[in-house]
C-alpha positions as CSV (number, residue, x, y, z in Angstrom):
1,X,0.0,0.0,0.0
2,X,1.1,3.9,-0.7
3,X,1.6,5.8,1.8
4,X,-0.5,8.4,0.3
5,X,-3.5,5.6,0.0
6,X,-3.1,5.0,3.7
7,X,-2.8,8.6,4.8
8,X,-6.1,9.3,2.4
9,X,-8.2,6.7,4.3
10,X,-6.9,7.7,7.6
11,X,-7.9,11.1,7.1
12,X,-10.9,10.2,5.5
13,X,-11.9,8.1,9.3
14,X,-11.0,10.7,11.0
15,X,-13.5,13.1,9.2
16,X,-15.9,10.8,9.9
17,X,-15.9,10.6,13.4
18,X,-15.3,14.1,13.9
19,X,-18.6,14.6,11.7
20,X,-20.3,12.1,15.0
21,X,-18.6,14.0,17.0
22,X,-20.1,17.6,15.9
23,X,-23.5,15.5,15.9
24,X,-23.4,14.4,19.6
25,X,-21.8,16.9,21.2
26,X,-24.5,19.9,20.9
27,X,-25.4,22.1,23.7
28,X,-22.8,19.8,25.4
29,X,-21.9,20.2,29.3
30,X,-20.0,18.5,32.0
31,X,-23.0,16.2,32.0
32,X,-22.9,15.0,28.4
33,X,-19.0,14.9,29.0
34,X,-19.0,12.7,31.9
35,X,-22.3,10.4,31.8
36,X,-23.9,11.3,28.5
37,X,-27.2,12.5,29.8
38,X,-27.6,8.7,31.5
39,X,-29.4,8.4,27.7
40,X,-27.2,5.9,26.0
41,X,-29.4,2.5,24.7
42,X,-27.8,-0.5,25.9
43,X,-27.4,-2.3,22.8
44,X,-24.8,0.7,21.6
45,X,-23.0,0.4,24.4
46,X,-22.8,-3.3,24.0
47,X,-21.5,-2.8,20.4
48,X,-19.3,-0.1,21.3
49,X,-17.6,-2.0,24.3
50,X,-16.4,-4.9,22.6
51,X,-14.0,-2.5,20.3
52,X,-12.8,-0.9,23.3
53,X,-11.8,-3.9,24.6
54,X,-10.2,-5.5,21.8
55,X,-8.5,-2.1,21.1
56,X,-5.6,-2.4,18.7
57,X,-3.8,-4.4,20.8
58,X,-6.4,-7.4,20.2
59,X,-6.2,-6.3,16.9
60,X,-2.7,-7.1,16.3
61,X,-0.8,-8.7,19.4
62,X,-3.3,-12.0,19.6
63,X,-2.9,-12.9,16.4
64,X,0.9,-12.9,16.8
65,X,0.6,-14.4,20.3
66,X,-0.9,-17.6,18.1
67,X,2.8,-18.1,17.5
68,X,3.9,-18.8,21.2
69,X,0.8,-20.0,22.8
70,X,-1.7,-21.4,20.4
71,X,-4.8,-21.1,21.1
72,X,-4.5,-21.4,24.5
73,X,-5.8,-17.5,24.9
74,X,-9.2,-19.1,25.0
75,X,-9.2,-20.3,28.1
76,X,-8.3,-16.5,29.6
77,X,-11.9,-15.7,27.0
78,X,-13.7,-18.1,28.8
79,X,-13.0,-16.7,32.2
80,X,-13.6,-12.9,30.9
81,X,-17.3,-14.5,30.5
82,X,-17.4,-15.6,34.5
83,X,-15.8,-11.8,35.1
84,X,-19.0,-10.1,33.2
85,X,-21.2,-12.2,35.6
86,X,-19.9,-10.9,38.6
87,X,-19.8,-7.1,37.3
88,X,-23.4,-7.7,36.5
89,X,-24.8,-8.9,39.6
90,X,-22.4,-7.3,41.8
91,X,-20.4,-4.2,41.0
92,X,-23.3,-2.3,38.7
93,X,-26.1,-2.4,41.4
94,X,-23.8,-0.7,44.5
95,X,-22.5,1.8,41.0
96,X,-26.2,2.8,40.2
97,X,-27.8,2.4,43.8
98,X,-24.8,4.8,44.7
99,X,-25.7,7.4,41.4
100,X,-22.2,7.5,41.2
101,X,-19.8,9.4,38.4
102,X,-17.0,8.5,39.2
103,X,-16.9,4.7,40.4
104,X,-14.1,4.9,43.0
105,X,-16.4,7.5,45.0
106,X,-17.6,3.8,46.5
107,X,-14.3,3.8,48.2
108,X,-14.9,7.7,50.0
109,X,-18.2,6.4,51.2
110,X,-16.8,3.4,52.5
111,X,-13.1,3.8,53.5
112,X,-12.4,7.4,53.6
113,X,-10.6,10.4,51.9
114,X,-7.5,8.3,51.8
115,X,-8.6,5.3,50.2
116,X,-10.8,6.7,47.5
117,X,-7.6,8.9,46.2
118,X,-5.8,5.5,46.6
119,X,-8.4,4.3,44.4
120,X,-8.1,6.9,42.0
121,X,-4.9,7.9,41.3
122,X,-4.1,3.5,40.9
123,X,-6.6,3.9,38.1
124,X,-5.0,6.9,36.7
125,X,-1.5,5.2,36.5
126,X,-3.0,1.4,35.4
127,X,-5.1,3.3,31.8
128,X,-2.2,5.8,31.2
129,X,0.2,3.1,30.7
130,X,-2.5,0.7,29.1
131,X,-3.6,3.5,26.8
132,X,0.1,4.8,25.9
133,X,1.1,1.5,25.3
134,X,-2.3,0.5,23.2
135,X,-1.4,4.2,20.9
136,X,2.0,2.9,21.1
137,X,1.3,0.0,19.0
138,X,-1.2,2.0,16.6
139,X,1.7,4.6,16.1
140,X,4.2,2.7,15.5
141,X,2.1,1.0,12.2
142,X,1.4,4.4,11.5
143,X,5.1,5.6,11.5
144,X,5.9,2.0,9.1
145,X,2.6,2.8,6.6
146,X,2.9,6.2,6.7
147,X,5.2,8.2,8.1
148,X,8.5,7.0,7.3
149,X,7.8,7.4,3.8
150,X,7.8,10.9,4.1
151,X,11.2,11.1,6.5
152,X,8.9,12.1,9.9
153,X,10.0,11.5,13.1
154,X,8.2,9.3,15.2
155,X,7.6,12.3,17.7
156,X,5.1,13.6,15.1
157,X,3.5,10.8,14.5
158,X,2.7,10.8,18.2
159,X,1.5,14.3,18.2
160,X,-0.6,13.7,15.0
161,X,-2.1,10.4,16.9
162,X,-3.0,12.3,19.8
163,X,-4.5,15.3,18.3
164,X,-6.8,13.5,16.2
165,X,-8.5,11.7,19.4
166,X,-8.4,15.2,21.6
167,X,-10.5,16.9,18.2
168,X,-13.3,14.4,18.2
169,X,-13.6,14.1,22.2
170,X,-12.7,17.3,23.6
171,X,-16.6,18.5,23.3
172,X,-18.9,15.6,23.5
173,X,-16.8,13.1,25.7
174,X,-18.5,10.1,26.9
175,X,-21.8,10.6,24.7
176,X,-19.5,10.9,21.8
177,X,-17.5,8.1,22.8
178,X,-20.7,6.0,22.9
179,X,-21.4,6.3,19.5
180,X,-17.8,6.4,17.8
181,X,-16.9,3.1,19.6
182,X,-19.6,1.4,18.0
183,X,-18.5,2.4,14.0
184,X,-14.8,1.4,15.6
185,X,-16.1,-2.1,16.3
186,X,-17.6,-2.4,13.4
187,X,-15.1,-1.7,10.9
188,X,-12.4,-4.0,13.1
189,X,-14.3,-6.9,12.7
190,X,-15.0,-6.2,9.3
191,X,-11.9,-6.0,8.5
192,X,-10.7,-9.1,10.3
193,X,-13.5,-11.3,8.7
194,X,-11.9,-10.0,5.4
195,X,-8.7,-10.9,6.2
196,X,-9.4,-14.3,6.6
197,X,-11.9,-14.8,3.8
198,X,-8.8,-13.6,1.2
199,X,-6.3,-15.8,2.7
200,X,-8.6,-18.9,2.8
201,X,-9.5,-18.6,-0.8
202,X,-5.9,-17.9,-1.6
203,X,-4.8,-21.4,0.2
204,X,-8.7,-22.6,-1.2
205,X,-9.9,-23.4,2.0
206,X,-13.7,-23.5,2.3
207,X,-15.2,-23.3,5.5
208,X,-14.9,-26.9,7.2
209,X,-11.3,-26.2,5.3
210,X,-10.3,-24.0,7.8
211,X,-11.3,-25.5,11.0
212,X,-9.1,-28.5,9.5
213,X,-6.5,-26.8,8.9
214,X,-6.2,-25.1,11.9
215,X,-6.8,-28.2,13.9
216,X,-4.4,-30.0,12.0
217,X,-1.8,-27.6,12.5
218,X,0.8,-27.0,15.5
219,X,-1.3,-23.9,17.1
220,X,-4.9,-25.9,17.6
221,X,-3.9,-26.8,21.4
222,X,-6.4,-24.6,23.5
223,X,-6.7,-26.2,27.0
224,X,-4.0,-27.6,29.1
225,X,-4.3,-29.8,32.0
226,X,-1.7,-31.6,32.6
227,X,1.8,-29.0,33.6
228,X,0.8,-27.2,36.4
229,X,3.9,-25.3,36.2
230,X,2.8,-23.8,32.7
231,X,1.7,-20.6,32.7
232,X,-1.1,-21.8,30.2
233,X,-2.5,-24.2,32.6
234,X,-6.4,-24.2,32.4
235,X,-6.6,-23.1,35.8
236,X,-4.2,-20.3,35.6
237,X,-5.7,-18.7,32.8
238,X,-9.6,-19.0,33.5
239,X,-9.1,-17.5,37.0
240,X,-7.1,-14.5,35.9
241,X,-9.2,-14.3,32.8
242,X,-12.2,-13.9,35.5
243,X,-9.9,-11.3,37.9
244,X,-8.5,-9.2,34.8
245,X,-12.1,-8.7,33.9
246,X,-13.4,-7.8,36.9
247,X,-10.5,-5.0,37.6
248,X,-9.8,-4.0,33.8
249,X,-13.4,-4.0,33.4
250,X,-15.5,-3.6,36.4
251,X,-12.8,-1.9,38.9
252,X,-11.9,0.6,36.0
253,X,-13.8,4.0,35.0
254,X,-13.1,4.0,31.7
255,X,-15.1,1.0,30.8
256,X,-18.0,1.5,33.6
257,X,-18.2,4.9,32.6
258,X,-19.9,3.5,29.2
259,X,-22.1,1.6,31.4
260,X,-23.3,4.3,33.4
261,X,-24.7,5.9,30.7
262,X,-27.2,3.6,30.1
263,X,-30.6,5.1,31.6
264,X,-31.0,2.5,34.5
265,X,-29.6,-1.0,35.7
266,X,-31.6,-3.4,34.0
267,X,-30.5,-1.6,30.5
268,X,-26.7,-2.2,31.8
269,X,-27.0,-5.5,33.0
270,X,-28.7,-6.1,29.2
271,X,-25.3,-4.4,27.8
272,X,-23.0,-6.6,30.2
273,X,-24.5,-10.2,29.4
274,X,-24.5,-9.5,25.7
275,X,-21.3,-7.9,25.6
276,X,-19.9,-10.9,27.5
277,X,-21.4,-13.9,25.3
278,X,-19.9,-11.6,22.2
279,X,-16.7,-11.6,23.3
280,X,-16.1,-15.3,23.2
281,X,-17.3,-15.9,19.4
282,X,-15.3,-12.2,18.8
283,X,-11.7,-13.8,20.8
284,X,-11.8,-16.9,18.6
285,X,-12.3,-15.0,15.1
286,X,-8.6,-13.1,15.9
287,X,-7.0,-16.1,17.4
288,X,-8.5,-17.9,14.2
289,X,-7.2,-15.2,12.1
290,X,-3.8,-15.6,13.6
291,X,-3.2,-19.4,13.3
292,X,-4.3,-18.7,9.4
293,X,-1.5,-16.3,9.5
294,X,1.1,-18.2,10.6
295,X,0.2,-21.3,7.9
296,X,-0.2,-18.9,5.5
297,X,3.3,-17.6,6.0
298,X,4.6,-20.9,6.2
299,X,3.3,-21.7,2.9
300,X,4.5,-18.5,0.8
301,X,7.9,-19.1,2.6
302,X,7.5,-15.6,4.4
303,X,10.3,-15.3,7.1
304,X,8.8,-14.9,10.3
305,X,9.4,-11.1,12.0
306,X,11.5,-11.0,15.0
307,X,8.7,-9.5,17.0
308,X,5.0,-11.1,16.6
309,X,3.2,-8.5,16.6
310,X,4.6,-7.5,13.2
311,X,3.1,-10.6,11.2
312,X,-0.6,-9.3,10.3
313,X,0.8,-6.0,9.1
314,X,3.9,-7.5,7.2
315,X,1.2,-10.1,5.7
316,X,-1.6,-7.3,4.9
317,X,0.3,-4.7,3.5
318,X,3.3,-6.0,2.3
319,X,1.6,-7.3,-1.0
320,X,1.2,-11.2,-0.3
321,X,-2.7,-10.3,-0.5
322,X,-5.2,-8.4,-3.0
323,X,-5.1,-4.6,-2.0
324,X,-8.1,-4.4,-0.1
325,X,-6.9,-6.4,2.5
326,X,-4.1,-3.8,3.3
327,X,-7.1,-1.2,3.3
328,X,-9.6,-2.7,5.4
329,X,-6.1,-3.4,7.8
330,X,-5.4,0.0,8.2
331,X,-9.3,1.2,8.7
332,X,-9.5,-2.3,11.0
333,X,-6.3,-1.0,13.0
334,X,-6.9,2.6,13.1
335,X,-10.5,1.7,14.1
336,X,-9.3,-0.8,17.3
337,X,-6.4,1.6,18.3
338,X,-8.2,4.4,18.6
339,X,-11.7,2.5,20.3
340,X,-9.6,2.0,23.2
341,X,-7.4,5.5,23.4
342,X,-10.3,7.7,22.7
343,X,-12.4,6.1,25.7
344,X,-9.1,6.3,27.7
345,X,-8.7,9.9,27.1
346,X,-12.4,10.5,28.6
347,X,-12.1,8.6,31.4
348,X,-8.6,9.6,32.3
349,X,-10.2,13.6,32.6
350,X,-13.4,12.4,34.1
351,X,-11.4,10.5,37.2
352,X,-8.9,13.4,37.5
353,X,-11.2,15.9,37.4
354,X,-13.6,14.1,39.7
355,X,-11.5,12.5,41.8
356,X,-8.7,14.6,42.7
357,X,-10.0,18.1,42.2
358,X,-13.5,17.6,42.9
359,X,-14.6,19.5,39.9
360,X,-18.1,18.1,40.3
361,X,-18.1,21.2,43.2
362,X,-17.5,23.5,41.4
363,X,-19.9,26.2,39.1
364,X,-20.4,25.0,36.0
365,X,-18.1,27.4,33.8
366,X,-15.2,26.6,36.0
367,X,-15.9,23.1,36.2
368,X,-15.6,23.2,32.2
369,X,-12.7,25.0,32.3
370,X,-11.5,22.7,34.6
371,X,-12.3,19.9,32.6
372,X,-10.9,21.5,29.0
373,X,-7.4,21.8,30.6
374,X,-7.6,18.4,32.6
375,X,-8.2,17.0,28.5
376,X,-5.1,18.9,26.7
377,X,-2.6,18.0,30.0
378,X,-3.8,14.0,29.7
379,X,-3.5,14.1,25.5
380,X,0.2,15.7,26.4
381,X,1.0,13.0,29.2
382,X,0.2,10.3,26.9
383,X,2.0,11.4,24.3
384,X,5.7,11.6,26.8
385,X,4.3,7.9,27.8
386,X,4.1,6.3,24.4
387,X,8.0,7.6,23.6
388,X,9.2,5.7,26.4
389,X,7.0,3.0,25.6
390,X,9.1,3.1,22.0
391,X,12.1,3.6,24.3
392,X,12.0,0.6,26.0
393,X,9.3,-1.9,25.4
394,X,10.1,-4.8,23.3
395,X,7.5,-7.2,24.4
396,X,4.7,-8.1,23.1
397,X,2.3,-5.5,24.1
398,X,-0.3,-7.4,24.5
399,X,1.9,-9.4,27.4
400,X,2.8,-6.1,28.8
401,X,-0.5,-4.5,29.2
402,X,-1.7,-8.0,31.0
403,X,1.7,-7.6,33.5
404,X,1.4,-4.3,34.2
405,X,-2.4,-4.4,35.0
406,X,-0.9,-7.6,37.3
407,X,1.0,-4.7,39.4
408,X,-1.4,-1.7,39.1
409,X,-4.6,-3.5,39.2
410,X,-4.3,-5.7,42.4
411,X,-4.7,-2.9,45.2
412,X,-8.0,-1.9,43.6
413,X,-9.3,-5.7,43.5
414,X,-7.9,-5.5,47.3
415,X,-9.4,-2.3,48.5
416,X,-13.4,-3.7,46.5
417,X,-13.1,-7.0,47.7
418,X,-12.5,-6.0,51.3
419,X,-15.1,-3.3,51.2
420,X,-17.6,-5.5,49.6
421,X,-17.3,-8.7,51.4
422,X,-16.2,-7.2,54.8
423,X,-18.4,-5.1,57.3
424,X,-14.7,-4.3,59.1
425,X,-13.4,-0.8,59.1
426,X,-9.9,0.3,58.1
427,X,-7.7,3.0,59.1
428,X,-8.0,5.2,56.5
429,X,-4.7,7.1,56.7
430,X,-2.4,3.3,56.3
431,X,-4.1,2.6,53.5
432,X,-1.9,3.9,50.8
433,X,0.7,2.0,52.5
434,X,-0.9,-1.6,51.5
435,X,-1.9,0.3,48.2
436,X,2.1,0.7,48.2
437,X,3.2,-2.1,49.4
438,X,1.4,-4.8,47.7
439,X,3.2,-4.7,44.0
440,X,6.2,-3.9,45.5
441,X,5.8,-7.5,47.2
442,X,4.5,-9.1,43.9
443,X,7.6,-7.4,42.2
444,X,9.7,-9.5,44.4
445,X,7.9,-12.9,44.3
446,X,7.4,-12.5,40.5
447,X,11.7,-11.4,39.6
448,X,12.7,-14.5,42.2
449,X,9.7,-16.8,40.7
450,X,8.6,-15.9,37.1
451,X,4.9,-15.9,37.7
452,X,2.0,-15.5,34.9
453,X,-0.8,-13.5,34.7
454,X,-2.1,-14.9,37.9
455,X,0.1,-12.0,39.8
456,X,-3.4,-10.2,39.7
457,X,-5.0,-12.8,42.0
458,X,-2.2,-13.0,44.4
459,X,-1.8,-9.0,44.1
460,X,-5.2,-8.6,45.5
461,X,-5.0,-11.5,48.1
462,X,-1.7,-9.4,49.7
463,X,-3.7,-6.4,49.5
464,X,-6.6,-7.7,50.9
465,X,-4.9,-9.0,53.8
466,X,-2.7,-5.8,54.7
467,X,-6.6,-4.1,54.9
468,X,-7.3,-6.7,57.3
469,X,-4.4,-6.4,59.1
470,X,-5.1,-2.2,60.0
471,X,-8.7,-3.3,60.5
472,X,-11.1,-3.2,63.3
473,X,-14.8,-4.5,63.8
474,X,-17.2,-1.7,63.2
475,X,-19.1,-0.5,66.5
């Protein structure tokens, strides 16, 4: 593909959803910005979540995880479905008997001042690495299709990246979100059912072709049962599938902050169930896609890239398929990255601006101004976070964002977990400490013992028990 083809239907996406944007965001206010009026239906949201949780990561790291793990990734899917359950049934009725905005409020009410900011600023450091290293992966792509071709730096490709989510989100925020996330999702899996339509009828695989083949070949293995000392065993995975859910999803503002927008609970326990189910059938289509890759290479004698995650855009652009598979990749890619980072963006201001300076207090033309400079200091913070991302990450970033949300994640399962299944009190002013503390054990235990994603699990455990330990019974 040209570099002046890509850069047209980039542009051309981007005009699009700023078009949305100038639709939804009339007579917008702080309101519309953080909750969307509480008018959202719940089948949009449903739509719209499943991009934001695939993001561009999903897009393009678990098809090149099919190389190390098969498609073993399912049994993590299968436990994201047990995850939805318990946000359903548990964590959105205290979030809409509570009326809340901002979900770590929960923690003011019932902790203290301490705990909530705890709560809060754990969230803001877990999606600014998540997001950075999900625009990361989307501007680096860019920098190869694009960019490069015209001798600009990668710094500008960042500012570029960022700019275009701050001009379709600075106005509108969550309401536009709503809406844009659901024309994301549906161009990614568009694109991705593509994809693997061309490359079956260019190996002439019909449709029980492909299950064959894919059986047949070394990446079929899903479940394992047998090594306990594998960080794919069954149990592993399904349980920290379950946990990631319920803190990336459930313990995490940017994602229940679409779900508060519904107009009541019944309409976003409608959104969670469905949006569940779909993610299973939606997990196997890329992990599908990415074992078709792999063959696929194998067959065309296409060297295998040093890094995984560089095989679906090596194979879609770099002229082993028809042409509009490299274009529905780029709209597929821009689409994912950008479902994630846009909704990041959002929630990022909401929880600052909420949380930590309490804008919600404030008169309404402050509290926007407020809000409008929150917005630009976030787009510039990601921006310095994605350069060191492309300083120093060479993971997979798909591995990485699951680590990191291992450390960052686990004193928020802690602090819910204690405050939901415990009538103890805790002493408000320690709590940062075990907030603190807890990675900084895990970080230990993992270095000396090389532990999988199940860090998250024992994460929270530690953090749960240093709350009980500065506990008392209430009176």
């Amino acid at each position: 593909m040209s570099p002046v083809l890509t850069a047209s239907i980039i542009a051309g996406y981007f005009g699009l959803l700023i078009f949305i944007s100038f639709l939804t965001s009339k007579k917008s206010d702080n309101d519309t910005f953080f909750r969307g009026n509480k008018q959202s239906p719940w089948y949009i949201v449903s739509i719209g979540m499943i991009g934001a949780s695939l993001s561009g990561v999903t897009f393009i790291s678990v098809p090149g995880w099919v190389g190390s793990t098969g498609l073993s990734y399912m049994q993590m899917v299968l436990g994201y479905f047990l995850g939805y359950l318990v946000i359903a049934h548990v964590l959105l009725p205290l979030y809409y008997r509570l009326n809340l905005t901002s979900i770590y409020t929960y923690l003011d009410e019932r902790f203290g001042f301490w705990s909530y900011k705890s709560g809060a600023v754990l969230f803001l450091l877990s999606r600014t690495i998540g997001a950075s290293a999900r625009l990361y992966l989307m501007a680096n792509v860019l920098q190869i299709a694009v960019f490069n071709a015209f001798n600009i730096p990668f710094k500008v490709t960042v500012i570029v990246t960022i700019l275009l989510i701050w001009l379709y989100t600075f106005r509108g925020g969550i309401k536009t979100i709503i809406w844009t996330d659901t024309l994301q999702t549906l161009f990614m899996l568009l694109s991705v059912g593509i994809t693997v339509v061309v490359i079956s009828k260019s190996m002439n695989l019909s449709f029980s072709g492909i299950i064959n083949t894919i059986s047949d070949s070394q990446y079929s293995k899903i479940f394992e049962f047998d090594d306990w000392s594998s960080k794919q065993h069954f149990a592993k995975q399904f349980l920290s599938g379950a946990f990631i859910t319920i803190v990336m999803t459930g313990l995490d503002q940017d994602m229940m902050q679409k779900n508060l927008t519904c107009r009541n609970l019944k309409d976003a326990k409608k959104n969670m169930y469905w949006y569940g189910f779909s993610f299973i059938p939606v997990n196997l289509l890329f992990l599908s896609l990415g074992a078709l890759l792999f063959i696929f290479a194998a067959n065309q004698g296409i060297a295998l890239p040093e890094r995984s995650d560089d095989l679906f855009p090596i194979i879609a652009t770099g002229g082993y398929l028809p042409k509009i598979v490299g274009v529905f990749f780029m709209l597929g890619l821009v689409a994912a990255a950008y479902s994630s980072a846009d909704s990041a963006l959002t929630s990022l201001t909401t929880s600052f601006s909420v949380d930590i300076l309490n804008v919600e207090k404030k008169q309404n033309s402050d509290a926007k101004r407020t809000r409008f400079k929150v917005h630009i200091g976030f787009s510039i913070l990601l921006a310095v976070v994605i350069l060191l991302f492309r300083a120093f990450n060479n993971d997979s970033v798909i591995s990485t964002v699951f680590n990191l949300a291992g450390y960052t994640y686990g004193p928020l399962l802690g602090l819910y977990a204690f405050g939901l299944f415990s009538k103890r009190n805790v002493k408000d002013s320690l709590v940062p400490i075990i907030a603190l503390a807890s990675p900084i054990i895990i970080g230990i235990l993992d270095y000396n013992l090389s532990m999988g994603f199940e860090k998250l699990i024992y994460n929270g455990a530690i953090a749960f028990f240093g709350l009980l330990l500065i506990s008392k019974p209430k009176n």
